[in-house]
C-alpha positions in Angstrom: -42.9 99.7 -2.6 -41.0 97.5 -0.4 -41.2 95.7 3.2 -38.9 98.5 4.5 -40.3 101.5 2.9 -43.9 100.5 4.6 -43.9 103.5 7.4 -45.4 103.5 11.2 -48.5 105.2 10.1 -49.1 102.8 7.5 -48.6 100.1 9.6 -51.0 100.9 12.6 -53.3 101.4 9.7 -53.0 98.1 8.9 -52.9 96.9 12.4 -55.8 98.4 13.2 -58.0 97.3 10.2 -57.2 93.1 11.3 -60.5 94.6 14.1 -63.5 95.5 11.8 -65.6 94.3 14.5 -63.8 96.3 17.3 -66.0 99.8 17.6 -67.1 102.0 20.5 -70.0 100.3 20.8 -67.8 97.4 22.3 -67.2 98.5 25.9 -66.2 95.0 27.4 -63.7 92.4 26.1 -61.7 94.3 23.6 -58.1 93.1 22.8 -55.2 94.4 24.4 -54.1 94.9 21.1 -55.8 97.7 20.5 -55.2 99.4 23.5 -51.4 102.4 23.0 -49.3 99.8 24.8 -50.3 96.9 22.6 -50.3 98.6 19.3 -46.8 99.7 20.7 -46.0 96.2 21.2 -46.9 94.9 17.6 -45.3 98.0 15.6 -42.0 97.4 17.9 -42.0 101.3 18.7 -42.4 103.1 22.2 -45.3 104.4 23.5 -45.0 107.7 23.2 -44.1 107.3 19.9 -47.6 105.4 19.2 -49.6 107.9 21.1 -47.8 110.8 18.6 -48.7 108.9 15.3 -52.6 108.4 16.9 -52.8 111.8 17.8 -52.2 112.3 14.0 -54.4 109.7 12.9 -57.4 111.1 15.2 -56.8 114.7 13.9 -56.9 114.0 10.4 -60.4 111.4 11.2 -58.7 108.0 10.3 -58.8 107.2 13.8 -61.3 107.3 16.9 -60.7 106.4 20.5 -62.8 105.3 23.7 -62.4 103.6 27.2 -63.3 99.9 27.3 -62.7 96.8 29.8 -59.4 95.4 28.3 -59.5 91.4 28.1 -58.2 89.3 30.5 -57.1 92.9 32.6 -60.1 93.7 34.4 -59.7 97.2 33.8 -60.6 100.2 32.3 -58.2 101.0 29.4 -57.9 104.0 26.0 -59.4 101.7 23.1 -58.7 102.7 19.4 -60.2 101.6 15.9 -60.5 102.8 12.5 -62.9 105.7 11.2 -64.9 104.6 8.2 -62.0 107.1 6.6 -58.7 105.1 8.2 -61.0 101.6 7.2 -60.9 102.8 3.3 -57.0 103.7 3.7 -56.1 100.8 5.3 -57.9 98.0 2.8 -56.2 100.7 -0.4 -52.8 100.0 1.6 -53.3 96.1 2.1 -54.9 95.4 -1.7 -51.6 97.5 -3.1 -49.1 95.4 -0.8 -50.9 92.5 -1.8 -50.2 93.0 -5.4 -47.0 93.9 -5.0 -46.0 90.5 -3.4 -45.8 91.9 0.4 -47.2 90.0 3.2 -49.1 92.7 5.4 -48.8 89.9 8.2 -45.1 89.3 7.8 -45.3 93.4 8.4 -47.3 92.9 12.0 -45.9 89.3 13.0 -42.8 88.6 13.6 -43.9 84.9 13.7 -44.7 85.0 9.4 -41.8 87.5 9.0 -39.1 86.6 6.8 -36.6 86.5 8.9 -33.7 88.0 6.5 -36.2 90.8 6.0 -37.0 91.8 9.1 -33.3 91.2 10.2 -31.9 93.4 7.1 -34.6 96.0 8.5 -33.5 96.6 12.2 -31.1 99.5 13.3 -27.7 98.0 14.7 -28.7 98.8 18.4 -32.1 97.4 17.4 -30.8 94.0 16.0 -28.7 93.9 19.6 -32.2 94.7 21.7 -33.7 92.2 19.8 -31.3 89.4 19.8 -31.1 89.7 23.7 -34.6 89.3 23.4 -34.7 86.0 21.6 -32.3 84.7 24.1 -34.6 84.1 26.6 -36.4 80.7 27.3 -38.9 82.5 29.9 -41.0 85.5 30.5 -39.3 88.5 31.4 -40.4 92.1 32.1 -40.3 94.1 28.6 -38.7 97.2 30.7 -35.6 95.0 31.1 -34.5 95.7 26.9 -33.9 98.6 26.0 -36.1 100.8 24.1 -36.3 100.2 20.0 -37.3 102.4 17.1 -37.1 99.4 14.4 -38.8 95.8 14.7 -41.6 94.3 16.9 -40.4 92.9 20.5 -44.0 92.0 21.9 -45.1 92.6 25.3 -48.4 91.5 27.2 -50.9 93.8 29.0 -48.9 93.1 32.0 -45.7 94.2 30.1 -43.9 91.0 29.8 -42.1 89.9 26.7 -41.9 86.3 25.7 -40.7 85.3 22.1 -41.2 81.2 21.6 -38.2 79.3 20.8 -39.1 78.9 17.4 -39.4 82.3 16.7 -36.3 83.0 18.4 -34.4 80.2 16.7 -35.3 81.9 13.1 -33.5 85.4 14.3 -30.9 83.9 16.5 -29.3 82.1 13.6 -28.9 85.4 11.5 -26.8 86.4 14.5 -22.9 85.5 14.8 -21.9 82.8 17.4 -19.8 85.6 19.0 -23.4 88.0 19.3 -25.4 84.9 21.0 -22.5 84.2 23.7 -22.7 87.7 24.2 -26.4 87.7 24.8 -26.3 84.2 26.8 -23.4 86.1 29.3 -26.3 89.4 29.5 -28.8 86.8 30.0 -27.0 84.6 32.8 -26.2 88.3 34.3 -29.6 89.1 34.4 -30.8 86.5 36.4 -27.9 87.2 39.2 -28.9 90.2 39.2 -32.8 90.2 39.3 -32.9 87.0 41.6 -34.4 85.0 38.9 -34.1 81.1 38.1 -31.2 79.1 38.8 -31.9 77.0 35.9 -32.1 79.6 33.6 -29.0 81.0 34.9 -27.1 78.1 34.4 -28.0 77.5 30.6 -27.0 81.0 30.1 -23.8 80.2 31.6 -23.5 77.3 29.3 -24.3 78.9 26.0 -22.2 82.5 26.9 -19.3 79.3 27.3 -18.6 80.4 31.0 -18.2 77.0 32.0 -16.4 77.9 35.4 -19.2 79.9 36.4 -21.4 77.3 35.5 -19.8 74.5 37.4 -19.8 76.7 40.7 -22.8 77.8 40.3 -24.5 74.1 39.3 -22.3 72.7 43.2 -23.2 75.9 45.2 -27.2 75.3 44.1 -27.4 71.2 44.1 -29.7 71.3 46.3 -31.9 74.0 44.7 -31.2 72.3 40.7 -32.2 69.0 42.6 -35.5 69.9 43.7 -36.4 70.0 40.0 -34.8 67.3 37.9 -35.6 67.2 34.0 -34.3 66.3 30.8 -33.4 69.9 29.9 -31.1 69.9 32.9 -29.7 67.2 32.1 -28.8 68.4 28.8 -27.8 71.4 30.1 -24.9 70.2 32.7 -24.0 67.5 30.0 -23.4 70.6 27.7 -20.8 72.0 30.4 -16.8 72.0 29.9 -16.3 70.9 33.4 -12.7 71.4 34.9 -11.0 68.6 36.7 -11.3 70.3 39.8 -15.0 70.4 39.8 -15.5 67.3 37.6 -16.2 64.7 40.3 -19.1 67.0 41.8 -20.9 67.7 38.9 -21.0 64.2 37.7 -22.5 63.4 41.5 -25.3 66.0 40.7 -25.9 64.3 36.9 -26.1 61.5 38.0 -28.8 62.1 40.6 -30.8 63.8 37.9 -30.1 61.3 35.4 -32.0 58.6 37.6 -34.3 60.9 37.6 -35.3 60.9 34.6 -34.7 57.2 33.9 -31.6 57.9 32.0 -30.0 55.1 32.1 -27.3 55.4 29.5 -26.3 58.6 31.1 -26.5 57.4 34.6 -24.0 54.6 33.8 -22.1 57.2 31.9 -21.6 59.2 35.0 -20.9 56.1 36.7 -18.0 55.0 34.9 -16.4 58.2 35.5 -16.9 58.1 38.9 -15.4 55.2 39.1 -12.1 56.9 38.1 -12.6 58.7 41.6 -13.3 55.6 43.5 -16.6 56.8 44.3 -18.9 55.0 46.1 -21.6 57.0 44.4 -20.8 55.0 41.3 -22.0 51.5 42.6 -24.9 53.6 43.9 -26.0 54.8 40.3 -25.1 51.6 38.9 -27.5 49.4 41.0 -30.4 52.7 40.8 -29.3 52.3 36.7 -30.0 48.0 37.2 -33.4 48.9 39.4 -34.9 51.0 36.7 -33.4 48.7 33.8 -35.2 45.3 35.6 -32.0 43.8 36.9 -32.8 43.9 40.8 -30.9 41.2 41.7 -27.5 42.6 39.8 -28.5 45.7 42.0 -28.5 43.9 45.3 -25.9 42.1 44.9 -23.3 45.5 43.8 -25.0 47.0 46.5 -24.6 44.2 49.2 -20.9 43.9 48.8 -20.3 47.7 48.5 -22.4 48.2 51.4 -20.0 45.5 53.6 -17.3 47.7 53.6 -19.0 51.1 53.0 -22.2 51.8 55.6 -23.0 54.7 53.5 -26.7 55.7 53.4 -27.3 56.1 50.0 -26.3 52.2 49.7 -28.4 51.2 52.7 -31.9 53.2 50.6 -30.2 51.5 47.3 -29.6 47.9 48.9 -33.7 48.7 50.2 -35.0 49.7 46.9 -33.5 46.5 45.3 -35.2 44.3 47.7 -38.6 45.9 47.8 -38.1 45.4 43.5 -38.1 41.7 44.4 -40.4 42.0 46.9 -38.5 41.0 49.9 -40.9 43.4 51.4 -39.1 42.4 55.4 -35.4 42.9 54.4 -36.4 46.0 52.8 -38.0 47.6 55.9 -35.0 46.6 58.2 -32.9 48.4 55.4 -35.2 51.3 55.2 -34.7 51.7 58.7 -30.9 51.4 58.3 -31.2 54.4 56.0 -33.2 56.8 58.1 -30.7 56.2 61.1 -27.6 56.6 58.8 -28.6 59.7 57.1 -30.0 61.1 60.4 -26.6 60.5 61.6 -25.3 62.1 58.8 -27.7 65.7 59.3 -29.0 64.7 55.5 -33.1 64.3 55.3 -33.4 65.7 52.1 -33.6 61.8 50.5 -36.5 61.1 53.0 -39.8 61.4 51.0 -37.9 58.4 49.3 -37.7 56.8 52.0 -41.1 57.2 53.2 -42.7 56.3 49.8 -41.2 53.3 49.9 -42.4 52.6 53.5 -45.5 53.3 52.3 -45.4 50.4 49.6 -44.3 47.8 51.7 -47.1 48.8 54.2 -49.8 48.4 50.9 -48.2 45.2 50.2 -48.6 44.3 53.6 -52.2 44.8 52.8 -52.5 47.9 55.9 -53.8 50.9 53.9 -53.9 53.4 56.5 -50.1 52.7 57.3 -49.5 53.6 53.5 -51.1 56.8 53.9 -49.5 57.6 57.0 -45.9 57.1 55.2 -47.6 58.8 52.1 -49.0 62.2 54.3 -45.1 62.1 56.0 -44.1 61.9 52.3 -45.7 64.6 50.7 -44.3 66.8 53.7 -40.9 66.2 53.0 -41.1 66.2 49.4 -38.5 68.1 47.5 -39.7 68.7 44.0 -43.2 69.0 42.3 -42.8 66.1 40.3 -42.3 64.0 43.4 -45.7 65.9 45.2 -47.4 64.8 42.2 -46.2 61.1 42.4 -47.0 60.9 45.8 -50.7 61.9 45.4 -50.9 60.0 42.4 -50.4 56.7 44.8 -52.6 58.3 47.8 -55.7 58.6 45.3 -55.1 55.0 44.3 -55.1 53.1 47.9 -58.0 51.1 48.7 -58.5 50.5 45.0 -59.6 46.8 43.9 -56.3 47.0 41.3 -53.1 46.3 44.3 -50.6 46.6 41.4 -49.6 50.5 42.5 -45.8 51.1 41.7 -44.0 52.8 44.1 -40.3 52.5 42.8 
């Protein structure tokens, strides 16, 4: 006997006998797994398909069903487990797999599968359901593959399918490059489509090698990509082929999340090429670059100059953040000020729960702690991202604390 010869019946035997303890007389609590939908889920097969070989199975008294509370569902549900008849066929099945040098689990999870195996074992169409299927990074609704009659493509009790990257990795690299793009490009579709995550969309875009797309879709979004800055976006728009006629925007948008994420080395990547573009954002990301690095004063000074030729307002908050690093608390607030006017003259608040935060330190450093959390409350209403939310109540819980070393940079 072999992996592939193992049949459907034989498996939800199997499947079934991993629940000894799961028997009518268990009416709350019982695994979703046992339930037609999740057996379907583990054998990789449809439903109606499962409810056909169960039909079978109760007929010939292998199998038994009742209704029972489904975990984690809250509802009623049909529950199924083994007859003292299916339990002896089952453990007969496992004990001659077993000694044959099959892996019953390899046969149920797709995590301790051998990946050639199970690969080798899928129907062409299957092998393309299932590939899409791996390509994902996020939770997506199981009705969005297509249907299989090979392999396991797991869904949840709310019928969502989510394989983990590793798993994914294993199957994906059994796949030709020229499969994957063409599962990234369904992907990236997908999430046009369905309304989904930008983010998501745009790594798709990436890895299907739709770069163009990609850049567009990175500018038309800045706003949307910046109110979530992370590593893995970083890497993602470092990963894009940009064309010269975007090139100069999406380094604007790396940089911004490569400060962020105190990447420095990036941020003074994306400075040096914006430097080909005489971009004032590049003395900008420079001096945030010197901030986060501990060279203030380098920071100031870039800044000062640029700013006595270029009133921008992103170099009046820079020039502020460099003097509030060295605690020049007064020159700060009259640049802070500067800022708010300039970008308000400008129609741009979306950098103003920076601003505020900062208000709020040179208020605590000022030693007036309900100032601070009058800067902090305007803060936390202006605030773009979840990270920043989370900063900002971070320093809210820690006012009027003995310990005045609070870092608001």
């Amino acid at each position: 006997m072999s992996a592939e010869s193992v049949t459907i019946r034989e498996r939800l035997l199997l499947h079934l006998g991993r629940f000894p303890e799961q028997t009518p007389d268990e009416i709350y609590n019982v695994p979703f797994d046992l339930t037609q939908d999740g057996i379907a889920s583990v054998l990789g097969i449809s439903r109606a398909h499962t409810s056909l070989e169960l039909k079978k199975l109760r007929e010939s008294g292998k199998v038994t069903e009742w209704l029972a509370h489904i975990r984690a569902s809250g509802t009623k549900r049909k529950a199924y487990c083994l007859l003292p008849e299916g339990v002896r066929e089952a453990a007969s099945l496992r004990s001659r797999l077993t000694t044959e040098g099959i892996s019953v689990e390899s046969l149920l999870d797709m995590k301790r599968c051998d990946p050639e195996v199970m690969w080798n074992a899928l129907s062409p169409e299957d092998r393309d359901t299932f590939g899409f299927a791996c390509i994902f990074r996020e939770s997506v609704p199981r009705s969005t593959l297509p249907p299989t009659s090979t392999g396991v493509i797991p869904a949840d009790f709310a019928g969502m399918t989510a394989i983990s990257a590793e798993v994914g990795k294993k199957y994906l690299g059994l796949a030709g490059d020229e499969d994957a793009r063409a599962w990234h490009s369904r992907a990236a579709d997908w999430y046009l489509e369905n309304g989904g995550d930008a983010h998501e969309r745009l790594f798709h875009l990436c890895s299907s090698g739709r770069h163009l797309e990609a850049s567009r879709h990175l500018i038309r979004n800045a706003d949307v990509f910046l109110e979530n800055p992370n590593e893995d976006l970083l890497q993602t728009i470092g990963r894009i082929a940009v064309s010269p006629k975007y090139d100069e925007n999406v380094l604007d948008i790396r940089a911004d999340v490569a400060i962020h994420c105190l990447d420095t080395e990036d941020a003074r990547h994306c400075a040096e090429r914006l430097d080909e573009y005489r971009s004032v954002k590049a003395v900008v990301v420079r001096a945030e670059a010197d901030i986060i690095d501990g060279r203030a004063e380098t920071a100031l000074a870039d800044a000062s100059a640029a700013y006595a030729e270029h009133r921008t307002p992103s170099l009046a908050l820079v020039k502020a953040k460099a003097l509030f690093s060295l605690q020049r608390f007064d020159e700060a607030e009259m640049f802070l000020t500067e800022a708010i006017g300039r970008f308000m003259e400008a129609g741009d608040v979306g950098r103003m729960d920076e601003i505020m935060i900062l208000r709020a330190g040179v208020a605590f450093n000022r030693g007036r702690d309900d100032e601070c959390l009058s800067y902090l409350g305007k803060a936390l209403r202006s605030c773009r991202s979840d990270s920043r939310r989370s900063k900002v109540a971070s320093l809210a819980s820690r006012v009027g604390e003995d310990d005045r070393t609070v870092t608001f940079l």
